[in-house]
C-alpha positions in Angstrom: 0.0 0.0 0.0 1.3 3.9 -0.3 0.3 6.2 1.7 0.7 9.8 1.5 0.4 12.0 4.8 1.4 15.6 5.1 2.2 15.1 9.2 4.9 13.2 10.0 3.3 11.7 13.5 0.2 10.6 11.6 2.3 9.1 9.0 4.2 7.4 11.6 1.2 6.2 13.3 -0.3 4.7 10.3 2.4 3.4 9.3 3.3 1.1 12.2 -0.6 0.2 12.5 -0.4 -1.4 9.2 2.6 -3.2 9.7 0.8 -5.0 12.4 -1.5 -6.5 10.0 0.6 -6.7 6.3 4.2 -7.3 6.2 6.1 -4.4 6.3 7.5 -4.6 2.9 3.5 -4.1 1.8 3.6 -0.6 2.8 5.3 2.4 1.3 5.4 6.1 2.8 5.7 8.4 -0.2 7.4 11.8 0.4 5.4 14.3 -1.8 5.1 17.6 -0.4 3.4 19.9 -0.7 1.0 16.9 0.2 -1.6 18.6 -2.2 0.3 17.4 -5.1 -0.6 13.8 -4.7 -3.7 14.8 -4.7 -4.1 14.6 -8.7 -2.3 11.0 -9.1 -4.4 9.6 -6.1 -7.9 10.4 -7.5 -7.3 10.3 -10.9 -5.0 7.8 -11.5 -5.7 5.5 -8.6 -1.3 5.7 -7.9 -1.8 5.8 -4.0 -3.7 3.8 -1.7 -4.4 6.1 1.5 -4.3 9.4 0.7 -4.1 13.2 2.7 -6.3 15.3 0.5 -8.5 18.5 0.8 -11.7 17.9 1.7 -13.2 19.9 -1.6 -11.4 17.9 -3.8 -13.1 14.8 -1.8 -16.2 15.8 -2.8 -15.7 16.5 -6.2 -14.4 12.7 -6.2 -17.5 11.5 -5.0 -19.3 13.8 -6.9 -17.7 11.8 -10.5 -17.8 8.6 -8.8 -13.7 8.3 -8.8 -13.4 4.8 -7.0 -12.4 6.4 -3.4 -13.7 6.8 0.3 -13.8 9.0 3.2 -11.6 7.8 6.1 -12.9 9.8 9.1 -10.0 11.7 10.0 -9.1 15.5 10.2 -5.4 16.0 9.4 -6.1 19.7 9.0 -8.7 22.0 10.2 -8.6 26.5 10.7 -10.2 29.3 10.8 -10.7 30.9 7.1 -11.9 34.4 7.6 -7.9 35.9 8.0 -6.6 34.3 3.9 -9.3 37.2 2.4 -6.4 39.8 1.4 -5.8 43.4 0.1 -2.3 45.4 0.1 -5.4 48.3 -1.0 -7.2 50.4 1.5 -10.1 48.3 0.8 -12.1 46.1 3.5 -15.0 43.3 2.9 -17.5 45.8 2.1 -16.2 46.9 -1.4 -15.4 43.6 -2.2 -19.0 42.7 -4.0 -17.5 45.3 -6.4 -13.9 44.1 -6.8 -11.4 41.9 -8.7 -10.4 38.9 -6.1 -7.8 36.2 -7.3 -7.7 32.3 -5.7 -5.5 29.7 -7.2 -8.0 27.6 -8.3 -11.9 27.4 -8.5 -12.0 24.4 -6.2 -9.3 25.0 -3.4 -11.2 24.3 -0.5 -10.2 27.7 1.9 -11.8 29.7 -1.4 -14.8 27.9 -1.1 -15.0 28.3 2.6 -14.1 32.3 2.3 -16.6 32.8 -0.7 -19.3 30.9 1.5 -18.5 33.3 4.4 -19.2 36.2 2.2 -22.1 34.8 1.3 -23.8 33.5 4.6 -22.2 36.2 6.9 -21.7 39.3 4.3 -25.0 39.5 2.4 -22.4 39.1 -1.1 -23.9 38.2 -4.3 -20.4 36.2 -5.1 -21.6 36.0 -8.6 -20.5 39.9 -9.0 -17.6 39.3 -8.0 -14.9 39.7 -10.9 -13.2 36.3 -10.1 -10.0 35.0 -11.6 -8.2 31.8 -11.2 -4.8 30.5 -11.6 -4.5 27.0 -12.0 -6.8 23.7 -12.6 -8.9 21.7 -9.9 -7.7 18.0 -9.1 -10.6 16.3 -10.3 -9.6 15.8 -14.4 -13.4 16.3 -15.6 -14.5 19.2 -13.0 -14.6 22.6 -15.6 -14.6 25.7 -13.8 -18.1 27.7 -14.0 -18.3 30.2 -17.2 -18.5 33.1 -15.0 -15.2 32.6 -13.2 -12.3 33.9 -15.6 -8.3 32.5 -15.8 -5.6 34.4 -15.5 -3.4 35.2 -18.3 -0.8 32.6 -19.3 2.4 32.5 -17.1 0.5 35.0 -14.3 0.8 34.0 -10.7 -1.0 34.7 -8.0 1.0 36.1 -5.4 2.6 38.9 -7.9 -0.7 39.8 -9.2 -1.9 40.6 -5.7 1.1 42.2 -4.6 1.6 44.7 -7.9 -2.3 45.2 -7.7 -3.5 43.6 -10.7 -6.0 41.6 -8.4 -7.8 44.0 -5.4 -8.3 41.0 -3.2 -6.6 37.5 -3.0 -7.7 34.2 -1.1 -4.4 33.0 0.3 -3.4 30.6 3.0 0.1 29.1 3.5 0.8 31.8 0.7 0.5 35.2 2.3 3.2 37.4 1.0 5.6 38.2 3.8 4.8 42.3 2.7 3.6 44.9 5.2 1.0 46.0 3.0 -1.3 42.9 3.2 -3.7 43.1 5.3 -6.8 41.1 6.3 -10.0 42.0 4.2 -12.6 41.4 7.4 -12.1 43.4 10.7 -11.2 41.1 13.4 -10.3 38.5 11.1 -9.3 35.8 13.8 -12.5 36.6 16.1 -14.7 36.3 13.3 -13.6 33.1 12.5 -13.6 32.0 16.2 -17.5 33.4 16.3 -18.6 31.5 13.3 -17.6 28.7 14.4 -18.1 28.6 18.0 -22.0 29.8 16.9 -21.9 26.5 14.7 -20.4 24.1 16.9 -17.6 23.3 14.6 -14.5 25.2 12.4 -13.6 24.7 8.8 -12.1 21.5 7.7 -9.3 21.9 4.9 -7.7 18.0 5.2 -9.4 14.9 5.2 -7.8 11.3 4.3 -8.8 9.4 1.5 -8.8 5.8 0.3 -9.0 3.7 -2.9 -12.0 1.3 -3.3 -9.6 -1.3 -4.1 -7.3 -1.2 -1.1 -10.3 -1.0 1.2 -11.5 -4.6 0.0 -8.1 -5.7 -0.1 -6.4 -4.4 3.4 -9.7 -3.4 5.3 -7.9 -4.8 8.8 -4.9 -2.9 7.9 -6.6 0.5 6.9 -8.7 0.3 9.5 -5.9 0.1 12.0 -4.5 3.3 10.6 -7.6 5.1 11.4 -7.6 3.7 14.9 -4.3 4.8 15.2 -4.2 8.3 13.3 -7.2 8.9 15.0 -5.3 8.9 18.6 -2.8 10.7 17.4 -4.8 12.9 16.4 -6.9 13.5 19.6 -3.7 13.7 21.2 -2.4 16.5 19.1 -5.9 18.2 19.5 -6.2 21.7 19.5 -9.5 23.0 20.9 -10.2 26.7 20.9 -13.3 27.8 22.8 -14.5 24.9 22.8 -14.4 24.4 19.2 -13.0 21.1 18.0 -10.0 21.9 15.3 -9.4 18.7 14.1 -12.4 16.0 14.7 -12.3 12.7 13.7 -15.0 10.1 13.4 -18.2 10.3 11.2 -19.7 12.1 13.8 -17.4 14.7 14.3 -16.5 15.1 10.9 -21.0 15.5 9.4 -21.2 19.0 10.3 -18.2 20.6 8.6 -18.7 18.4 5.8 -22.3 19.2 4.8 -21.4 23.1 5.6 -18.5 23.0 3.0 -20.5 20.7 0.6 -23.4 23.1 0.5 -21.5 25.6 -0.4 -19.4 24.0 -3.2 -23.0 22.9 -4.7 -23.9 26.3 -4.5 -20.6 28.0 -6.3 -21.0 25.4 -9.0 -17.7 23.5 -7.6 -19.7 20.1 -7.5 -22.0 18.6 -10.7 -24.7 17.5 -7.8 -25.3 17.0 -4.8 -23.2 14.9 -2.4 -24.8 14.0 1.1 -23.1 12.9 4.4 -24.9 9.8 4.2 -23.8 9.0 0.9 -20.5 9.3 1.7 -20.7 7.1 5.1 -22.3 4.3 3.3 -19.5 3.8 0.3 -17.2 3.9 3.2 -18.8 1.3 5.1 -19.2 -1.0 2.4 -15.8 -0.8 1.3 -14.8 -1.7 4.5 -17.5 -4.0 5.1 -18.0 -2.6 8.9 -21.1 -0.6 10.1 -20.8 3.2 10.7 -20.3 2.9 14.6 -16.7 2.0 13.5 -15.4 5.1 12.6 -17.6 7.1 14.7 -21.0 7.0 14.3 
């Protein structure tokens, strides 16, 4: 089996569980970083077993019926509201109006943010003059015909910095530049608020695994989620009261649906793709009932 885990104690975890169940020589720890990239190989090429993946590009999987599963467990989790950017002296409330760059269409923190603006900021994202950089992972997802690319050879990050773009959704990204400057006021406490009034905070990482090596190694896998799963907990940050990284169907059925509804809305999923829908391929490519993983 190869596996492909961004943190090195869940990798580590997995990793022995496995080897408790398979010889050792059965599984392989690929280095790929950012994790992101195997993203692509893993969903449309079926090249990696277990897989760290955003939780978007999840979706979209089930959504064209690419032969994966949800594993249950959180390897990444944040608040969003703080990657809406400007270097202008512009906030969130001229932004209905503006130009706002995001690497791709289907990167799960743009989704989140455009969701936000939507939900907590009374914006019509559809007037918003959107451009995007690069492709989704999903090989037959299309971005939406009123969403516009970037010239050829443009990045991101120079476009927001030089001012070609009035607003940029940026993560791990963010310019180290004085001018940049959250879009919402109170970025942080904003975030905190939306998701202590929901009960849970924004997933970005979930892990995902191929059809085939859940019939094939279902003991083995689902050692690794017993075992990344404690790691996890015992990693866990909570911030009022608000659990970062859950794990478990339970935990993980609210963020889920949020983000889901929200893709289905921005015309990032073809359909509709429901918790339950999700649980239940699980479960019968493990061959285990729900309780499981978590409920």
């Amino acid at each position: 089996m190869k596996l492909v885990i961004g943190r090195d104690d869940l990798t580590e975890a997995a990793v022995e569980a496995a080897g408790r169940c398979v010889p050792a020589t059965e599984v392989q720890s690929l280095a790929i970083r950012p994790v992101h990239n195997a993203s692509k190989p893993f969903v449309n090429e079926s090249a990696i077993d277990i897989c760290e993946l955003a939780i978007v590009t999840m979706l979209q999987a089930m959504a064209f019926e690419k032969p994966i599963a949800l594993l249950p467990v959180t390897t990444l989790g944040r608040y969003q509201h703080q990657t809406l950017v400007t270097v202008k002296d512009l906030t969130v409330a001229d932004v209905g109006r503006a130009t706002v760059g995001v690497r791709s269409w289907s990167q799960t923190t743009g989704v989140w943010v455009r969701g936000f603006l939507s939900s907590q900021f009374g914006v019509d994202v559809r007037s918003i003059d959107w451009v995007v950089y690069e492709d989704g992972h999903i090989a037959e997802y299309e971005d939406p015909s009123w969403v516009r690319r970037a010239p050829e050879g443009s990045k991101l990050p120079a476009d927001f910095l030089e001012g070609r773009v009035d607003f940029a959704i940026l993560g791990n990204e963010l310019p180290d530049d004085p001018r940049a400057h959250a879009a919402i006021p109170d970025a942080g406490g904003a975030g905190e608020r939306w998701s202590a009034q929901r009960g849970f905070a924004p997933i970005n990482h979930v892990v995902g695994i191929s059809l085939d090596a859940a019939h094939e190694h279902g003991d083995a896998i689902l050692a690794m989620y017993d075992a990344m799963t404690d790691a996890v907990r015992r990693a866990r940050n909570g911030h009022g009261g608000v659990v970062m990284e859950p794990c478990g169907f339970d935990g993980l059925r609210a963020p889920f649906s949020q983000v889901a509804q929200f893709a289905l809305e921005q015309d990032v999923l073809p359909r509709a793709v429901d918790f339950d829908e999700v649980v239940a391929q699980t479960c019968a490519a493990l061959g285990v009932a729900a309780s499981r993983l978590g409920g």
